[in-house]
N, CA, C and O atoms as a DFTB+ gen file, in Angstrom:
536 C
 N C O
     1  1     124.327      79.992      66.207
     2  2     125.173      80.992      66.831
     3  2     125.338      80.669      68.315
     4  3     124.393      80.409      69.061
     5  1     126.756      80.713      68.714
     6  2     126.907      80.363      70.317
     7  2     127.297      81.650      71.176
     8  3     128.230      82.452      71.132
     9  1     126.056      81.471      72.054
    10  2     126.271      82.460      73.485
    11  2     126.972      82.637      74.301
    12  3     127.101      81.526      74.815
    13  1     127.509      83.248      74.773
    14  2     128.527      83.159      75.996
    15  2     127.297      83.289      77.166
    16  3     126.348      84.060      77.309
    17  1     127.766      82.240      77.848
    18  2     126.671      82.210      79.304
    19  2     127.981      82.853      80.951
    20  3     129.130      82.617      81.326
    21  1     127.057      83.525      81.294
    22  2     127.830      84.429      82.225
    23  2     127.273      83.857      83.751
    24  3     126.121      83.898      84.182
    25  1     128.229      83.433      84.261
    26  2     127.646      83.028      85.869
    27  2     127.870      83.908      86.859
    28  3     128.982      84.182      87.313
    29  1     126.637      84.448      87.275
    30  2     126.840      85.809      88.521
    31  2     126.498      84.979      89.407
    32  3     126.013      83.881      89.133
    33  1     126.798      85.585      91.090
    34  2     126.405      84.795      92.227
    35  2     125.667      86.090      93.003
    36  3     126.453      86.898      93.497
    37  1     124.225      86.367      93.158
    38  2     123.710      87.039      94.186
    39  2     123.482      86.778      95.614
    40  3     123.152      85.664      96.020
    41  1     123.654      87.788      96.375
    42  2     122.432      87.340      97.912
    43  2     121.618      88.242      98.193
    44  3     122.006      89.406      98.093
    45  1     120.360      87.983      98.593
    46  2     119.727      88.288      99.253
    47  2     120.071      88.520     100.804
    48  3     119.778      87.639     101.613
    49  1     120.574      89.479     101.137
    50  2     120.796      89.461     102.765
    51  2     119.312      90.302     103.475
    52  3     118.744      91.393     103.428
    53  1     119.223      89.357     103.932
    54  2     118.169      89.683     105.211
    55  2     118.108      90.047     106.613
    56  3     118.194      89.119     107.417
    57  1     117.997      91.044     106.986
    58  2     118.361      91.233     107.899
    59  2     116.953      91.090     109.480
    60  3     115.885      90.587     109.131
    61  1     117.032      91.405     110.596
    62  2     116.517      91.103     111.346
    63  2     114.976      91.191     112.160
    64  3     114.469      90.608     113.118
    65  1     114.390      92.674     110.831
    66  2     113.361      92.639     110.512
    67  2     112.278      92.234     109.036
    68  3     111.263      92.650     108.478
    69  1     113.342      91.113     108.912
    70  2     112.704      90.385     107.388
    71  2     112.937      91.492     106.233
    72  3     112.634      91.212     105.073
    73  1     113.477      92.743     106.564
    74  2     114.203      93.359     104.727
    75  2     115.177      92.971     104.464
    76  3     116.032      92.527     105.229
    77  1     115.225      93.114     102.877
    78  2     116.244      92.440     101.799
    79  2     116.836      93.908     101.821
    80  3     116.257      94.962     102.086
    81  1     118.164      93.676     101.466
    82  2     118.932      94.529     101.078
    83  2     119.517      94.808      99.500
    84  3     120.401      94.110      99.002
    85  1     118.906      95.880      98.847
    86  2     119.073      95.765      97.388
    87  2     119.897      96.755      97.173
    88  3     119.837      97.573      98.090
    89  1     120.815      97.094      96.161
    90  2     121.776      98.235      95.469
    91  2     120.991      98.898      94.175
    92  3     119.998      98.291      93.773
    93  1     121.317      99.897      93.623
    94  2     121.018     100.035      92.596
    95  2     122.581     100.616      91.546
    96  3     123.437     101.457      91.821
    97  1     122.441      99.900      90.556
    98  2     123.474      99.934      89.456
    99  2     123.875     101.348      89.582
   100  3     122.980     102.190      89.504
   101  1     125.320     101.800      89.798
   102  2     125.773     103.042      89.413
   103  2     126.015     103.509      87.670
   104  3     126.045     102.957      86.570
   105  1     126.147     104.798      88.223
   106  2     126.001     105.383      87.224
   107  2     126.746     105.142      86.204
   108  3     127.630     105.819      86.729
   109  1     127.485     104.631      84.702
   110  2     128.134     104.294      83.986
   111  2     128.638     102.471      83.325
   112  3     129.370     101.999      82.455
   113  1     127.518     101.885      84.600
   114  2     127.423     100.728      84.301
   115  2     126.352     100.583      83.610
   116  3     125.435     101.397      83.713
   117  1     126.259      99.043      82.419
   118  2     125.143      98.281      82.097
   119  2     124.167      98.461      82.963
   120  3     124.489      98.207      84.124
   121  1     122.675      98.944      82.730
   122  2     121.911      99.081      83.550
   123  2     121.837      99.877      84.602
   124  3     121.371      99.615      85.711
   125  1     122.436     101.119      84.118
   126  2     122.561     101.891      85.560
   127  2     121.214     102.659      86.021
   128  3     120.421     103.385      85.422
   129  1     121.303     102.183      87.346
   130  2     120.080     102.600      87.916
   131  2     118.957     101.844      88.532
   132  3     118.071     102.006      89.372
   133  1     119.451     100.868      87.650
   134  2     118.468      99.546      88.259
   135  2     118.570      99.071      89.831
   136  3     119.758      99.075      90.155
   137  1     118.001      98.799      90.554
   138  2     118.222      97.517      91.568
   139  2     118.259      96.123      91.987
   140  3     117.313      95.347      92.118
   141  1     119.531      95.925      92.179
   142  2     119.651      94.307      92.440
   143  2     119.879      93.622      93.446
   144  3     120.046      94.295      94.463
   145  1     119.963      92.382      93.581
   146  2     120.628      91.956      94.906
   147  2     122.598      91.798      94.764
   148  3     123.236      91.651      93.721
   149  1     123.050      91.878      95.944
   150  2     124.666      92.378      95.510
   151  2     124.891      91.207      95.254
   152  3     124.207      90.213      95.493
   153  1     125.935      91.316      94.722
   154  2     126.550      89.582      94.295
   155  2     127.555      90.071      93.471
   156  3     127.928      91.131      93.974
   157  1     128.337      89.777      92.211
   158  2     129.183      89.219      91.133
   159  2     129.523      88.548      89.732
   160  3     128.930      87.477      89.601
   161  1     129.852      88.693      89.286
   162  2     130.431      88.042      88.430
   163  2     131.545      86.634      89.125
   164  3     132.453      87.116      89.801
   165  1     131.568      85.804      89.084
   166  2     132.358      84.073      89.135
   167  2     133.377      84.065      88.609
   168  3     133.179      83.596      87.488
   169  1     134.826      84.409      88.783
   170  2     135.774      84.044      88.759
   171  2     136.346      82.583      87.857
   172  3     135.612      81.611      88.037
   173  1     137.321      82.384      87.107
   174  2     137.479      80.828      87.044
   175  2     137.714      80.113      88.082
   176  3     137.233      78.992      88.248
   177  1     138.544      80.743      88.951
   178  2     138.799      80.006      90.136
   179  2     138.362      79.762      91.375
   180  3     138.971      79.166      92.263
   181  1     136.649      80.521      91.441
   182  2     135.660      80.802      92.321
   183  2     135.083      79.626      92.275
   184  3     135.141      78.839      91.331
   185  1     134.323      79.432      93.631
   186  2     132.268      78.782      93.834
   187  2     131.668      80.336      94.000
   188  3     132.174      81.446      94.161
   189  1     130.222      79.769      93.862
   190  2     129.161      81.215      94.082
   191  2     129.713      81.415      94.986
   192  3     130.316      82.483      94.875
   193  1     129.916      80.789      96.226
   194  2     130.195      81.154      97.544
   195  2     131.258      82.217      97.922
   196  3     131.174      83.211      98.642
   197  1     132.543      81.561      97.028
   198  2     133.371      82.286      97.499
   199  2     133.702      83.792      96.344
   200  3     134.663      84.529      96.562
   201  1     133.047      83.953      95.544
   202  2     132.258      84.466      94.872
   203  2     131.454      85.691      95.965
   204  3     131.916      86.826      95.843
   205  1     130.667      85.575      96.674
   206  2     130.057      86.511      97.406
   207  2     130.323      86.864      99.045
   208  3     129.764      87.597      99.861
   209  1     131.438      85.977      99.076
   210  2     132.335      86.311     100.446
   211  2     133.242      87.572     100.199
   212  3     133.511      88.417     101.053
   213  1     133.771      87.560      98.590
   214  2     134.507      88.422      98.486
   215  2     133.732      89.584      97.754
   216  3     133.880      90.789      97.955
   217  1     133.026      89.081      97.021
   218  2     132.003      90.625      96.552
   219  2     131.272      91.501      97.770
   220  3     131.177      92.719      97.623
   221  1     130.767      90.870      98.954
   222  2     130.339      91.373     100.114
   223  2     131.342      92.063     100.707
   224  3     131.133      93.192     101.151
   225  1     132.617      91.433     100.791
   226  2     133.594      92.392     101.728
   227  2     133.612      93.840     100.810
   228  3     133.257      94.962     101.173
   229  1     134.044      93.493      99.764
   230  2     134.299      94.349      98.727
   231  2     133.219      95.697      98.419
   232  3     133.595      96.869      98.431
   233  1     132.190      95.370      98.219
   234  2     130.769      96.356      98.065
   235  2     130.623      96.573      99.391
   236  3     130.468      97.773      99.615
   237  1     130.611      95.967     100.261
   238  2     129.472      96.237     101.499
   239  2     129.794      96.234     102.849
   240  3     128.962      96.443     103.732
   241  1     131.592      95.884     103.149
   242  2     132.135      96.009     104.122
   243  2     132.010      94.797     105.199
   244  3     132.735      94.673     106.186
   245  1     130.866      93.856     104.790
   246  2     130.935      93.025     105.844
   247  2     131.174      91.614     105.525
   248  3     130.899      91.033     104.475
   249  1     131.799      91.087     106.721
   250  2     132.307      89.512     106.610
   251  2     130.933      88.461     106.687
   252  3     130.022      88.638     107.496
   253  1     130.973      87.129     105.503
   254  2     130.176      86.747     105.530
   255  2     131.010      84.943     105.591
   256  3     132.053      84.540     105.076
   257  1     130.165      84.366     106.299
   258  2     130.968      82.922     106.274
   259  2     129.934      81.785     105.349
   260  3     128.717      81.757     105.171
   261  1     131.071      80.889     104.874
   262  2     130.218      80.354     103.807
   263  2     129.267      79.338     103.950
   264  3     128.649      78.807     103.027
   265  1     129.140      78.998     105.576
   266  2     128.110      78.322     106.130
   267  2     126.716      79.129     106.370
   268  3     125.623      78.633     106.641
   269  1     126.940      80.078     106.253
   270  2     125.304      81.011     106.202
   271  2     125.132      81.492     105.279
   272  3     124.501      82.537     105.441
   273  1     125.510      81.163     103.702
   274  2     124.632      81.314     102.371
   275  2     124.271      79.918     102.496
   276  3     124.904      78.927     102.860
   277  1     122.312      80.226     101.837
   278  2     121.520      79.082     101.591
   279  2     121.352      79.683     100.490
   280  3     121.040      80.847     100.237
   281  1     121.642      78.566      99.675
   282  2     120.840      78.892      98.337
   283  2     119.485      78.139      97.980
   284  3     119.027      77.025      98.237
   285  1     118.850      79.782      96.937
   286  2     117.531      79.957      97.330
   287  2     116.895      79.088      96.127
   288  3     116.233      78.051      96.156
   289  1     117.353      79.913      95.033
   290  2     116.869      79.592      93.568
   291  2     118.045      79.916      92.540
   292  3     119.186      80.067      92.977
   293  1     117.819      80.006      91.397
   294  2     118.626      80.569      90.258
   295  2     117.707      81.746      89.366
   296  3     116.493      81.931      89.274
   297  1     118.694      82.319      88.867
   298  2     117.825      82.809      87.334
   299  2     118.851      82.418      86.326
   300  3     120.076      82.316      86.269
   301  1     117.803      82.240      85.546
   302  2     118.653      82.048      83.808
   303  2     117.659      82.841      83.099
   304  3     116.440      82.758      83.244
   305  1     118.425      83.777      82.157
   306  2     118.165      84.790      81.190
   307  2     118.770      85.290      80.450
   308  3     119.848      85.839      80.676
   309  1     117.921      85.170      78.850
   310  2     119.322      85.706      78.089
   311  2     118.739      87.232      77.650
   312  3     117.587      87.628      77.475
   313  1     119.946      87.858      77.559
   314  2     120.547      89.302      76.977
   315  2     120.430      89.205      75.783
   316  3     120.137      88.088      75.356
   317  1     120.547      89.919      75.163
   318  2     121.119      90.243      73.769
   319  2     122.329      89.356      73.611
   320  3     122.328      88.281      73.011
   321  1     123.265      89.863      74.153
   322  2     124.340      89.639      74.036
   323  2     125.316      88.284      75.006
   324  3     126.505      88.025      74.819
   325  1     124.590      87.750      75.802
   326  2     125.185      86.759      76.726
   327  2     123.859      86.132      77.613
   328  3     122.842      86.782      77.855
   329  1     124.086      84.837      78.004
   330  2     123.058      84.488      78.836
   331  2     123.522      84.133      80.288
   332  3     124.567      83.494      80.410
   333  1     122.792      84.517      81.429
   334  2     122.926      84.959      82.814
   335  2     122.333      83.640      83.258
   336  3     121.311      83.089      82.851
   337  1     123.198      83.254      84.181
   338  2     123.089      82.021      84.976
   339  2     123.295      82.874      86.213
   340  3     124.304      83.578      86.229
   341  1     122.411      82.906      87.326
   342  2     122.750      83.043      88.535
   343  2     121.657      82.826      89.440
   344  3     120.545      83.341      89.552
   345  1     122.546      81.524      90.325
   346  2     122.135      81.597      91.565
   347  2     121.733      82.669      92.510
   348  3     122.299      83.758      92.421
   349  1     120.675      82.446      93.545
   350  2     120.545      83.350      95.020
   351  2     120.982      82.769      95.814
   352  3     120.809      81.550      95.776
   353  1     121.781      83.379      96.949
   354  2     121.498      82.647      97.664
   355  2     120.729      83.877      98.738
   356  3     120.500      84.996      98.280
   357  1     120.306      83.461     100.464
   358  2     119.961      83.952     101.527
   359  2     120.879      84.051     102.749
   360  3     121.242      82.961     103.192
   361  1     121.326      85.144     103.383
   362  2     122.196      85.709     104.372
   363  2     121.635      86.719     105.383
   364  3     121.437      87.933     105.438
   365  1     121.476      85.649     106.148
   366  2     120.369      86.052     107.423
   367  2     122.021      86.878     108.786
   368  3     121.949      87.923     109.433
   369  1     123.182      85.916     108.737
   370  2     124.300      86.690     109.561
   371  2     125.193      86.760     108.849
   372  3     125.419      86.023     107.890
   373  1     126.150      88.131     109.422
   374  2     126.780      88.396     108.558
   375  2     127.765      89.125     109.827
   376  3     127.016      89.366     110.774
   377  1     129.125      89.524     110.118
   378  2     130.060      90.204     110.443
   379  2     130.351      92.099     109.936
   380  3     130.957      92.465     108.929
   381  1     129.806      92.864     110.828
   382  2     130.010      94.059     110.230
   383  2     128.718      94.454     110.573
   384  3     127.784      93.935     111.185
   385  1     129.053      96.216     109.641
   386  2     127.671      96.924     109.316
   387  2     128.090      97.062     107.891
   388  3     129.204      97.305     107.427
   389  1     126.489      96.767     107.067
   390  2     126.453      97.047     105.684
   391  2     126.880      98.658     105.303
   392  3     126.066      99.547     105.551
   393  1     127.792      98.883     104.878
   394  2     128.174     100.465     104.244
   395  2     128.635     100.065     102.492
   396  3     129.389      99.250     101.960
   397  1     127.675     101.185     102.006
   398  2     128.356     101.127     100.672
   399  2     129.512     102.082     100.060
   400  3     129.655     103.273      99.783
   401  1     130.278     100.842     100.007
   402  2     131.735     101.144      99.802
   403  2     131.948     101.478      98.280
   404  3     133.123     101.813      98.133
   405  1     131.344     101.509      97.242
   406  2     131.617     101.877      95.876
   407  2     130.467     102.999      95.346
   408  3     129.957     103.244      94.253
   409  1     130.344     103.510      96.619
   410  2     128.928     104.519      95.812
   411  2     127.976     104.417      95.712
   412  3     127.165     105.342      95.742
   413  1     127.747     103.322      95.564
   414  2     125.913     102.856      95.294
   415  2     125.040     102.982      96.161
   416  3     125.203     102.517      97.289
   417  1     123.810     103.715      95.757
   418  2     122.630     104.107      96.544
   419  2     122.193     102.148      96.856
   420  3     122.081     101.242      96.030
   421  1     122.053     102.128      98.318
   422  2     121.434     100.616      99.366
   423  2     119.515     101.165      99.713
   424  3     118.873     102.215      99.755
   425  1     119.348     100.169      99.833
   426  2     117.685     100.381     100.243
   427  2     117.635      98.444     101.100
   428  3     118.060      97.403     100.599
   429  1     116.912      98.662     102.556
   430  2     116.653      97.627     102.884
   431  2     114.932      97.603     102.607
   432  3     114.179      98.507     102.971
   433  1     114.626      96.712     102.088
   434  2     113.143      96.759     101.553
   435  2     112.184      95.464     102.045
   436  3     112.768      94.387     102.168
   437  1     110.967      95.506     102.288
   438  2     110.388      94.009     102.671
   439  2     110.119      93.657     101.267
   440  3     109.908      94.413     100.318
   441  1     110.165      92.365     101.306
   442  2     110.118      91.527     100.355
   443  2     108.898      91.795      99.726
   444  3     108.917      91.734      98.497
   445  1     107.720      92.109     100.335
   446  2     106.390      92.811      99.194
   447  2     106.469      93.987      98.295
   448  3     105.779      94.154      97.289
   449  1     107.486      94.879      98.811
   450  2     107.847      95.728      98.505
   451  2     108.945      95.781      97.299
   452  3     109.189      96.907      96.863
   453  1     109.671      94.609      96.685
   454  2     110.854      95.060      96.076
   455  2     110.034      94.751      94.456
   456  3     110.724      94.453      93.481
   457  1     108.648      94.861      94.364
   458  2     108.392      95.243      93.014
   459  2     108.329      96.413      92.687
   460  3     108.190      96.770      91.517
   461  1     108.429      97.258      93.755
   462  2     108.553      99.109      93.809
   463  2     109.708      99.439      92.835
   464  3     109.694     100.437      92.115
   465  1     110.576      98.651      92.861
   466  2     112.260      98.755      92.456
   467  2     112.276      98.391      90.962
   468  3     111.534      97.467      90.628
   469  1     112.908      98.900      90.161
   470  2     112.907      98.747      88.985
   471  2     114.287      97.897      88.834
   472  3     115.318      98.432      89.239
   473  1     114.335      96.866      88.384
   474  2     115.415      95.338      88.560
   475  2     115.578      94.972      87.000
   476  3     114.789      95.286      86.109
   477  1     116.712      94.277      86.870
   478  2     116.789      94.213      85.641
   479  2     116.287      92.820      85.536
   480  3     116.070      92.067      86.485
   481  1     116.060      92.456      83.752
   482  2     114.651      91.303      83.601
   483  2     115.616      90.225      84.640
   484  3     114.857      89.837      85.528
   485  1     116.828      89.700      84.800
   486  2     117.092      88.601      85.504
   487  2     116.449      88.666      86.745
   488  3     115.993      87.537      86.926
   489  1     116.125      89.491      87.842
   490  2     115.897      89.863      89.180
   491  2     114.891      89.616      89.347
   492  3     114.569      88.927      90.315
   493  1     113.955      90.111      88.417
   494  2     112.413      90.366      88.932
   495  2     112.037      88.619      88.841
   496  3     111.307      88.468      89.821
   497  1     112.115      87.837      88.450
   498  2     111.725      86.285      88.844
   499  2     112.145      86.097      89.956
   500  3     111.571      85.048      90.245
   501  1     112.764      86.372      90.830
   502  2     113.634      85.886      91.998
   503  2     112.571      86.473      93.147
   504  3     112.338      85.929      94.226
   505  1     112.093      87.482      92.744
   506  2     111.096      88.424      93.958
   507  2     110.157      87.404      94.333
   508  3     109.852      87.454      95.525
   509  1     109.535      86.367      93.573
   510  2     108.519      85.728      94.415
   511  2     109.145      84.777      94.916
   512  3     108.285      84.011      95.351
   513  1     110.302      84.305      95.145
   514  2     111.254      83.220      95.574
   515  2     111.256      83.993      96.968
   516  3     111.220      83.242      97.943
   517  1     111.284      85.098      97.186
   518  2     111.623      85.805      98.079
   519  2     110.817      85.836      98.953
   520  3     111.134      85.356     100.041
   521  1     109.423      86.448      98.754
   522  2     108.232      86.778      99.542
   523  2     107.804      85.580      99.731
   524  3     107.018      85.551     100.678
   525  1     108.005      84.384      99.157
   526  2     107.431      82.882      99.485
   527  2     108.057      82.643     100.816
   528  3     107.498      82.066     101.748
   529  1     109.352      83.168     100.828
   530  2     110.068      82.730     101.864
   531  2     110.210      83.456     103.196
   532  3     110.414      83.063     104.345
   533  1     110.027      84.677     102.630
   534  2     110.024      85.618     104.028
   535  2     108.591      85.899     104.140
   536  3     108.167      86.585     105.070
């Protein structure tokens, strides 16, 4: 039986006292409630990059240039129903102030801290990618 593999692009944005900035899934989506890092779904005609230049404007109001995503790690995980390919990347500057523009409850969190957060199974591997680094 063949899977459909789904490529999301996250970031981790960090801001200037070493917290990550996480969302949590609104209400009526897959997983609502959870917390993640913001990012997307990949376009055909996308990179991750440009991929989370436009999911950032879009969710979060601020301009991000594609020379300050580093990418960190990936996750791969399968669903039930599809398997999740996605990159992290890290976004230390960014243009703007973070406002959430679609509703979603934001939390800036230190990186020891984002096992507090209930993440869906792709996310929670990425947390020690995180605290290794910050």
């Amino acid at each position: 039986m063949s899977v459909k593999t789904v490529l999301v692009a996250a970031c981790a944005l960090v801001d200037t006292d070493g917290r990550v900035l996480i969302a949590a899934r609104p209400a009526g989506r897959p997983m609502a409630g959870l917390w993640e890092f913001p990012g997307g779904k990949v376009e055909a005609s996308e990179t991750p990059e440009a991929t989370l230049i436009r999911e950032l404007k879009e969710e979060l109001g601020i301009v991000v240039q594609e020379a300050c995503l580093a990418p960190l790690t990936f996750a791969s995980h399968a669903y039930p129903d599809f398997h999740l390919l996605m990159p992290l990347y890290v976004c230390r500057r960014w243009e703007g102030t973070v406002i959430a523009l679609e509703g979603q409850n934001l939390a800036w969190v230190r990186p020891n801290r984002l096992r507090d957060y209930p993440m869906p199974p792709a996310d929670v591997p990425l947390i020690s990618h995180l605290t290794t680094l910050l």
